[in-house]
LUMTOR-475563 format. One record per residue (C-alpha): x, y, z; residue in one letter; residue number from 1. Coordinates in Angstrom, 2 decimals. Example, Ala and Ser with C-alpha at 12.3 -4.5 7.8 and 13.67 -1.06 7.14 Angstrom:
2
      xx      yy      zz resn resi
   12.30   -4.50    7.80    A    1
   13.67   -1.06    7.14    S    2
***
This chain:
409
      xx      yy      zz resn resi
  -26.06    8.50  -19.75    X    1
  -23.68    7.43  -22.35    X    2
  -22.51   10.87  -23.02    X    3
  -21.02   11.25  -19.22    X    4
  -19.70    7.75  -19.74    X    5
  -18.14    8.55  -22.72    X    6
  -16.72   11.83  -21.28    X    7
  -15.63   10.01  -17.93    X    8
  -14.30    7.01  -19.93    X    9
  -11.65   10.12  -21.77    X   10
  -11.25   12.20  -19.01    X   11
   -7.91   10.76  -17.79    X   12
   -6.37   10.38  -21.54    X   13
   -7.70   14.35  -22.19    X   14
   -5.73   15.46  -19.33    X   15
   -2.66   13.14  -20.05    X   16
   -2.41   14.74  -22.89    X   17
   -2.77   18.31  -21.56    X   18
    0.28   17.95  -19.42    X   19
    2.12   18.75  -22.76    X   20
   -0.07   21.75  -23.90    X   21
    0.22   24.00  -20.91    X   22
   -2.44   26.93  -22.50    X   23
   -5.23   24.36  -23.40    X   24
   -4.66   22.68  -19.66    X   25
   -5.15   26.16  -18.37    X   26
   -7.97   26.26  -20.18    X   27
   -9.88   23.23  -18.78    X   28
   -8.81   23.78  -15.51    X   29
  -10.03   27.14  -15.24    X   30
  -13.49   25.94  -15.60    X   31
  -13.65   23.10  -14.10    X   32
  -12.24   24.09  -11.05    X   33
  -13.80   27.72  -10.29    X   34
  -15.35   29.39   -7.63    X   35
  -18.37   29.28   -7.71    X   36
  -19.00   31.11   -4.34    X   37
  -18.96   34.22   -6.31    X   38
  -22.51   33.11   -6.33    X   39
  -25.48   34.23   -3.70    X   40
  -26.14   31.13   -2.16    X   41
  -30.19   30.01   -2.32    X   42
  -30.88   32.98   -4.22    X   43
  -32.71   33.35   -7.83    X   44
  -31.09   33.73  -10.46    X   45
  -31.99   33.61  -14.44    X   46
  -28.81   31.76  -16.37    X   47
  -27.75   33.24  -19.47    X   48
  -25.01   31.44  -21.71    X   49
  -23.00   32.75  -24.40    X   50
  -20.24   31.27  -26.32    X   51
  -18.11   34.32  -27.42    X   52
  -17.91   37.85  -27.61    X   53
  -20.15   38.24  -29.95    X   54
  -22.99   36.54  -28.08    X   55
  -22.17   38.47  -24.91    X   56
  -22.57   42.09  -26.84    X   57
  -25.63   41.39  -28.41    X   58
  -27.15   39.87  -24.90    X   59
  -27.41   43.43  -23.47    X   60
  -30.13   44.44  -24.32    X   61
  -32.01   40.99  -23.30    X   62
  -30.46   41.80  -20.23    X   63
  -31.44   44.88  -19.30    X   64
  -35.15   43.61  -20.35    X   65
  -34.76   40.50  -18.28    X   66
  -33.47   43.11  -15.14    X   67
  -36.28   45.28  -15.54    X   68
  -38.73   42.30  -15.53    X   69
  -38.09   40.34  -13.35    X   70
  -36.34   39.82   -9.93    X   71
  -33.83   37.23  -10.32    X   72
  -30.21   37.37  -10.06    X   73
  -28.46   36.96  -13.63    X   74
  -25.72   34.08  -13.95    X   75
  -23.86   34.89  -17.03    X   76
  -21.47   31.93  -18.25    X   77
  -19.42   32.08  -21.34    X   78
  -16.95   29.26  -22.93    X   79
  -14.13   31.95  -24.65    X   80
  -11.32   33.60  -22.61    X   81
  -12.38   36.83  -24.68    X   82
  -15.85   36.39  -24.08    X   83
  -15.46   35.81  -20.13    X   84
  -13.18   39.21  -20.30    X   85
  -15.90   41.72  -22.15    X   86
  -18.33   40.20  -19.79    X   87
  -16.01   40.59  -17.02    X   88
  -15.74   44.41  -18.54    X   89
  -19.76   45.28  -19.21    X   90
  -21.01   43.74  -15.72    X   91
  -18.65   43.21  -12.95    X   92
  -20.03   46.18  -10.82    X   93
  -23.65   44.81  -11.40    X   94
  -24.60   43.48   -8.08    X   95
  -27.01   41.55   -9.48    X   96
  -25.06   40.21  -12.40    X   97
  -22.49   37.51  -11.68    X   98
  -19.91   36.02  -14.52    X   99
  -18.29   32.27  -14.39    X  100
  -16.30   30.49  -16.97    X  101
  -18.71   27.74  -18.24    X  102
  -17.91   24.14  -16.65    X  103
  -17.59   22.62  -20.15    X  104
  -20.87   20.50  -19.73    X  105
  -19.57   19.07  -17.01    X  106
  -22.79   16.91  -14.86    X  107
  -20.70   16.95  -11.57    X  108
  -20.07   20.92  -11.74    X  109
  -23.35   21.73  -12.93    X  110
  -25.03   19.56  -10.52    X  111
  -23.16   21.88   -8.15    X  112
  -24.27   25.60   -9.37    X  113
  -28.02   24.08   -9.19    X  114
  -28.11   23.14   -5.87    X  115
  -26.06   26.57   -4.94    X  116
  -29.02   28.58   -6.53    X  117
  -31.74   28.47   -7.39    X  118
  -32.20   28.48  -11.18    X  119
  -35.92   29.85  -12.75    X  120
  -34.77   29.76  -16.60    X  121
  -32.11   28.53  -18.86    X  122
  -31.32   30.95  -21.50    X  123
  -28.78   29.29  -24.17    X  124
  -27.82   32.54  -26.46    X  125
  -28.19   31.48  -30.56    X  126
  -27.79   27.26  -30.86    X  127
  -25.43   26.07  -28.10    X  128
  -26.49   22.05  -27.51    X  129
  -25.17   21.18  -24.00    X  130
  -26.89   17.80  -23.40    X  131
  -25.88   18.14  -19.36    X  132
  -27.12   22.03  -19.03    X  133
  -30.20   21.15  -20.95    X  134
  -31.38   18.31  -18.70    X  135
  -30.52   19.96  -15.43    X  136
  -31.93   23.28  -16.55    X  137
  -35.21   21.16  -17.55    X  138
  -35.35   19.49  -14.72    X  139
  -34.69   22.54  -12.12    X  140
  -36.53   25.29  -14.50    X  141
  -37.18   26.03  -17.66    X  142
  -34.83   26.15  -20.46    X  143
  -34.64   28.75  -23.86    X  144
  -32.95   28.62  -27.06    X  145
  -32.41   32.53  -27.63    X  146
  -31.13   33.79  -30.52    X  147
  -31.51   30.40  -32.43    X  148
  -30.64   30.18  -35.73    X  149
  -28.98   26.85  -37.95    X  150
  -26.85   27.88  -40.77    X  151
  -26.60   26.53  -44.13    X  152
  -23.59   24.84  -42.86    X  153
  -24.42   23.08  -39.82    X  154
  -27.90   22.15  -40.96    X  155
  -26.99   19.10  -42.53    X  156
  -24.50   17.97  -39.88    X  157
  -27.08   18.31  -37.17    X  158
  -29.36   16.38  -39.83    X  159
  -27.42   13.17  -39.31    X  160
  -27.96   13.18  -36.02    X  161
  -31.55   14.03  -35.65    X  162
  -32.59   11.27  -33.35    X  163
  -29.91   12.02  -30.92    X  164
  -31.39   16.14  -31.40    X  165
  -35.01   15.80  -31.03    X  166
  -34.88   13.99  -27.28    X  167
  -32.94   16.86  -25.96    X  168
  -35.11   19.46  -28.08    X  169
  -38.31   18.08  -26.15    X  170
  -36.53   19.19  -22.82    X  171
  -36.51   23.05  -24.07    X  172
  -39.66   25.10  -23.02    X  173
  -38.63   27.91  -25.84    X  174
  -37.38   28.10  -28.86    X  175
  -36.61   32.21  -30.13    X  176
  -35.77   31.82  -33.57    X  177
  -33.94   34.30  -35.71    X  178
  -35.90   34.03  -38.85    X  179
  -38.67   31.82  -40.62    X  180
  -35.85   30.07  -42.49    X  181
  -34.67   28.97  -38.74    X  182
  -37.69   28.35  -37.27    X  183
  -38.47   25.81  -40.10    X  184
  -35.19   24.58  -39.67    X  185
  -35.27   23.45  -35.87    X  186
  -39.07   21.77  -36.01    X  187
  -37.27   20.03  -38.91    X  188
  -34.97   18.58  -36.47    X  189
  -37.53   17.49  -33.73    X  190
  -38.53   20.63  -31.97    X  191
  -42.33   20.46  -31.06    X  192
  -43.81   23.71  -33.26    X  193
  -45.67   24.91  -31.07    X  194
  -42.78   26.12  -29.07    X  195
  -40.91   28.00  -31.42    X  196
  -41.60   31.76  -32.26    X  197
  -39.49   33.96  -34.58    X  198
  -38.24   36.91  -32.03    X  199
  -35.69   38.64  -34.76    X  200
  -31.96   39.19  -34.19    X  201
  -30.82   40.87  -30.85    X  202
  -27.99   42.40  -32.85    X  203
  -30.39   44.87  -33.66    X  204
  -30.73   45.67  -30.21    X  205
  -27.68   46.62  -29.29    X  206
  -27.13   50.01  -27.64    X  207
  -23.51   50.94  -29.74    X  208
  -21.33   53.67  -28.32    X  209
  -21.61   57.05  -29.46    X  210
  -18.40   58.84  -30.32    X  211
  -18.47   62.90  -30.25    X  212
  -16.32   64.99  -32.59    X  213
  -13.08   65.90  -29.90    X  214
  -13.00   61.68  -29.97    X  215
  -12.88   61.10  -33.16    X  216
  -10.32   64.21  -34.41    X  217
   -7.91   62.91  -31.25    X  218
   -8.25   59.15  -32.81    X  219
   -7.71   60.78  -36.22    X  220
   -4.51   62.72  -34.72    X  221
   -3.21   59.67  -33.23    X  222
   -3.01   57.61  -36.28    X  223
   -1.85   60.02  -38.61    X  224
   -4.79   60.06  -40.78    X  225
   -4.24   63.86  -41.84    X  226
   -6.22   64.36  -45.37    X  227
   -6.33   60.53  -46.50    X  228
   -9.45   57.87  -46.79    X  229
   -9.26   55.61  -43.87    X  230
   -9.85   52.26  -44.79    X  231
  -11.02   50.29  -41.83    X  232
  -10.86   46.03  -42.24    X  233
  -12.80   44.96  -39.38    X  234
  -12.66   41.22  -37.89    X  235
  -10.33   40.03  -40.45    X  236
   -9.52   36.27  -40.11    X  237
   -6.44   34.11  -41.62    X  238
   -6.11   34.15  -45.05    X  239
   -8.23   37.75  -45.49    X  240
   -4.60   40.11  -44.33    X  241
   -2.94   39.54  -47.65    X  242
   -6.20   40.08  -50.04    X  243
   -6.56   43.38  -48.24    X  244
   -2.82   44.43  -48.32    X  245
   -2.81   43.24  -51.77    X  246
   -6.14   45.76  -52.38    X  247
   -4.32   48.40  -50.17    X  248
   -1.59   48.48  -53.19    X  249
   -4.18   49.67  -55.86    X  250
   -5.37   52.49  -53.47    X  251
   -4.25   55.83  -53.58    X  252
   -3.83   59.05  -50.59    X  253
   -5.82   55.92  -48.01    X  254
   -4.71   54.59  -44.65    X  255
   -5.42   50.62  -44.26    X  256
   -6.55   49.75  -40.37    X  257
   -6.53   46.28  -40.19    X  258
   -8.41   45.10  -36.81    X  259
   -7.89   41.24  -36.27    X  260
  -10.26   38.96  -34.60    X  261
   -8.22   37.38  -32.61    X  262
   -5.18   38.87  -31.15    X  263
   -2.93   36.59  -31.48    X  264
   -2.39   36.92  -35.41    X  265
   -0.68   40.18  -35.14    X  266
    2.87   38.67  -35.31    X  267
    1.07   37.08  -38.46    X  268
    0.07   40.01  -40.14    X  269
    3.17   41.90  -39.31    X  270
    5.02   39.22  -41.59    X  271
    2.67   40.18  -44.20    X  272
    3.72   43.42  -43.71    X  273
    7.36   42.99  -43.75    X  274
    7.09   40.89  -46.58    X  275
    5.05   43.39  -48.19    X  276
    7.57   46.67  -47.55    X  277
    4.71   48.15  -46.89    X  278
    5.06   51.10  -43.44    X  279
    2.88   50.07  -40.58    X  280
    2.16   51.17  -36.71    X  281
    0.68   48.78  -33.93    X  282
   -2.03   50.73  -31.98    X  283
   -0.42   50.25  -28.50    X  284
    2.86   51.24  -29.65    X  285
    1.53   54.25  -30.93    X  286
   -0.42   54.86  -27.48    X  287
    2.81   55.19  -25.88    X  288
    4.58   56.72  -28.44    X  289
    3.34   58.67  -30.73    X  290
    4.82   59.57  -34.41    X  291
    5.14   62.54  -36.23    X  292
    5.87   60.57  -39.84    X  293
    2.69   59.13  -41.83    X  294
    2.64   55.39  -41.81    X  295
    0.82   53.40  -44.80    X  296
   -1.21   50.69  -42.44    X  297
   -2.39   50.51  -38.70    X  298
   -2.84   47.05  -36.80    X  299
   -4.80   46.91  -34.30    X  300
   -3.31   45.28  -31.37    X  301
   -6.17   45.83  -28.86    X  302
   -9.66   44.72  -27.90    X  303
  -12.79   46.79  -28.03    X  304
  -12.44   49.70  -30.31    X  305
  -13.12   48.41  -33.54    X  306
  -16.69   50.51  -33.10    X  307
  -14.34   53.84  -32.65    X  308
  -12.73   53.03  -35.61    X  309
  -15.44   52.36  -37.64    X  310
  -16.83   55.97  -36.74    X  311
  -14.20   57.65  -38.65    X  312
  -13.65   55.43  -42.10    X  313
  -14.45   56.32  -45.18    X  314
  -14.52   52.68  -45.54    X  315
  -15.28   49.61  -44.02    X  316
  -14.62   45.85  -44.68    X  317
  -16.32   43.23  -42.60    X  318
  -14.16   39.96  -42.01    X  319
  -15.08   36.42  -41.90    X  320
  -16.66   37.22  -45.52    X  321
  -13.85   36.38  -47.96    X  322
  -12.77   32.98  -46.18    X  323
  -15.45   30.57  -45.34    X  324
  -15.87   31.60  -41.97    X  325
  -19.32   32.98  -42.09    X  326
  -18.92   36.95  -41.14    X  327
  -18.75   39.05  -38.45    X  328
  -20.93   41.90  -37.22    X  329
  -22.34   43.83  -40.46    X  330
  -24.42   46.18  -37.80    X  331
  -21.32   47.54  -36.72    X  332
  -20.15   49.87  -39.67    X  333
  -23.46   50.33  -40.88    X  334
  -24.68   51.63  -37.02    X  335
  -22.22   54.51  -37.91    X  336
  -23.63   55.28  -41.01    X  337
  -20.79   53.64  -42.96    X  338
  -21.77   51.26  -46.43    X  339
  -20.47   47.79  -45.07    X  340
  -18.28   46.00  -47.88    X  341
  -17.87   42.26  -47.39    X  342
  -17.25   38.91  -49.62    X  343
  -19.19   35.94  -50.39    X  344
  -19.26   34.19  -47.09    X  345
  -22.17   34.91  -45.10    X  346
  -23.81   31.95  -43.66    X  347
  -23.29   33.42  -40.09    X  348
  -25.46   36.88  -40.97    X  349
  -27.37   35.64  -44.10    X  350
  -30.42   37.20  -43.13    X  351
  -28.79   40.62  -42.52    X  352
  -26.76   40.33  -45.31    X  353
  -29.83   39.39  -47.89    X  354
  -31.86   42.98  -46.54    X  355
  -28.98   44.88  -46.47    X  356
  -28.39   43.77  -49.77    X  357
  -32.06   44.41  -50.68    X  358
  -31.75   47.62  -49.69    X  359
  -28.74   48.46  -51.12    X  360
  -26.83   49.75  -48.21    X  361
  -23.68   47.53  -48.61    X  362
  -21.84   45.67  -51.35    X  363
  -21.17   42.16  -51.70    X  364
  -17.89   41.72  -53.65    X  365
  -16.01   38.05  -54.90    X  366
  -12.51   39.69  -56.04    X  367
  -10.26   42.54  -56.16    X  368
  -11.87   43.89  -58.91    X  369
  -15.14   43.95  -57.53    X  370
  -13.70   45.18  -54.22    X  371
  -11.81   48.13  -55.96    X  372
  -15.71   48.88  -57.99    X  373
  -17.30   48.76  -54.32    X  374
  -14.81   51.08  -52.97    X  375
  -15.49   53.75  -56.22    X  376
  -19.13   53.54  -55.25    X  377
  -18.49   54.30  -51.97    X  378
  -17.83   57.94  -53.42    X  379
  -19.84   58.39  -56.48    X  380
  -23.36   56.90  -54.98    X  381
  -22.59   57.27  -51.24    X  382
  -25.76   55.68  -49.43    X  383
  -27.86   58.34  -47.34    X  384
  -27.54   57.82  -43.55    X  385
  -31.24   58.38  -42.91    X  386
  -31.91   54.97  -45.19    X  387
  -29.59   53.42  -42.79    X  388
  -31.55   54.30  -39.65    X  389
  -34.51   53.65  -41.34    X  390
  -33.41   50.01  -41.79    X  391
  -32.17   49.48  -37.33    X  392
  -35.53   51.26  -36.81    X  393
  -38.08   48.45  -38.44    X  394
  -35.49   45.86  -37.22    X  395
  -35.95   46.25  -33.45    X  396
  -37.71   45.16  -30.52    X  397
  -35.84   40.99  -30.81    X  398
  -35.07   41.79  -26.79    X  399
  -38.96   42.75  -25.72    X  400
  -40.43   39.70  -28.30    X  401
  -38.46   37.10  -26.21    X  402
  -39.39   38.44  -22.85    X  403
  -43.06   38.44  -24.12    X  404
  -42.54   35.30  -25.19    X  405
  -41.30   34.15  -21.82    X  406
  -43.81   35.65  -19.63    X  407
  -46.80   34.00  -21.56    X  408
  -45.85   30.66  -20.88    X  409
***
């Protein structure tokens, strides 16, 4: 109750203020005032939210498995513009799969897609705490943490507010931890234990696209590759561009891709760039144009081929590693048999990071120096693929645990 107070009490100062900030207005109002008649009216449906992209990509395979299960409808919701796109992309011509932006928590809204369906589970994907979606989904079905992990960083914040925690945690029928480590974690902060199972990591479950060899010599055309090392810097987030260009400059006969996270920092990196005098392409422009004349670094300027180029490098960095971000997606190089490199950062994929470490199929580097080491081993002690496959193979199954996990309650 006194978190919709609260909310109603700033509701008229939040949108005051969004009269002078035109794309975060859009934002709000795009989810709070949807259509939600997308929907089939009285009809089942299991409701699956994700924050991000990443969330939605590594939901598939839960998805399929919750498809093939059972009956109900799936209601996918997702908070990112991105996110709500690649869902838009993987399921818009599934007739039983229907996409909204999520309602921001919002009792009135969510009040509203209840009574429109009819809701049998509540599947939040990793730890997203929405007090309003957790109390409605309790009270109209059952509700699932999927996913669920607490990082080193967040632990202690959600810590301090443990009492406020634990009354919403007693409202979830499921908890689907990552790891032991997590599992611990959340009965530390008030869930009952006898509803929380370690299920794995989805990530491991997800179906990655195969690339044959016409697609990857035309990609290799395209860019100009010809007889160099392709470096390929995956993810990379503010403050990671100019470590890697500053790398690039040690490198010899190599071709830098840099793929950003988000979009919107390629005017950003192509100051670097300029700064740097330093040759460089943007992928689209080079869709519509292409060059004859070898350039020294590629920036990606478009969404959802970061996998294709990972297929082709000699090397691969992982972003969100050498800033305090957390990491990105270490599956994704190694899926293609490539030895991940990435920095110190890992609180987001500590688990995969600690076997992959273990097993010695990627390198953890703090500096240049330890980068340029990383990138020598790369070609004296490459890692055999089949130890790669070896390591998805004993990893799997985090889709078909949860759905087990489901049905026998």
């Amino acid at each position: 109750m006194l978190y919709n107070l609260l909310r109603g009490f700033l509701y008229p100062f939040i949108f005051i203020f969004l009269i002078f900030k035109p794309k975060k207005f859009n934002f709000i109002f795009t989810r709070l005032f949807q259509n939600i008649s997308i929907l089939k009216k009285n009809e089942e449906y299991i409701w699956i939210h994700c924050s991000s992209v990443g969330e939605i990509n590594l939901s598939d395979a839960l998805i399929k498995k919750l498809k093939e299960k059972f009956k109900d409808n799936i209601l996918i919701t997702v908070f990112t513009d991105t996110g709500y796109e690649t869902a838009l992309n993987k399921y818009s011509k599934d007739d039983r799969i229907s996409i909204l932006k999520f309602p921001l928590d919002d009792m009135f809204i969510l009040k509203k897609i209840f009574k429109y369906i009819k809701v049998s589970k509540v599947i939040l994907i990793e730890t997203e705490i929405w007090p309003n979606l957790i109390t409605l989904g309790n009270k109209m079905s059952k509700v699932y943490i999927v996913n669920g992990r607490i990082s080193n960083k967040s632990f202690p914040r959600y810590k301090k507010i443990k009492w406020l925690l634990k009354p919403l945690f007693l409202k979830i029928s499921g908890f689907l931890m990552q790891s032991e480590e997590d599992k611990n974690r959340i009965i530390n902060l008030g869930a009952d234990s006898s509803k929380v199972s370690v299920s794995g990591n989805l990530k491991f479950d997800i179906s990655f696209e195969e690339f044959d060899s016409n697609e990857k010599i035309e990609l290799k055309e395209l860019i100009k590759s010809n007889n160099r090392k392709i470096f390929v810097a995956g993810s990379t987030r503010e403050g990671e561009d100019s470590i890697l260009i500053d790398l690039y400059k040690e490198l010899k006969n190599t071709l830098l891709i840099i793929v950003p996270r988000h979009l919107e920092r390629v005017e950003e990196i192509e100051s670097l760039l300029k700064n740097s005098n330093l040759s460089y392409k943007k992928l689209t422009d080079l869709e519509i144009n292409p060059c004859s004349d070898e350039f020294q670094i590629l920036v990606v300027d478009k969404m959802g081929v970061l996998r294709k180029f990972y297929s082709i490098a000699d090397i691969t960095f992982v972003g969100g590693t050498l800033v305090n971000i957390g990491g990105h997606s270490l599956l994704e190089p190694l899926f293609y048999g490539k030895t991940p490199i990435f920095g110190p950062y890992l609180q987001n994929v500590k688990d995969i990071s600690k076997d992959i470490l273990t097993l010695g199929i990627g390198h953890k580097v703090n500096n240049k120096e330890e980068f340029l080491n990383a990138i020598n081993l790369l070609e004296t002690k490459p890692v055999s693929e089949g130890k790669i496959k070896e390591f998805f193979k004993s990893n799997k199954n985090a889709a078909e645990k949860t759905i087990k996990f489901m049905e026998e309650q």
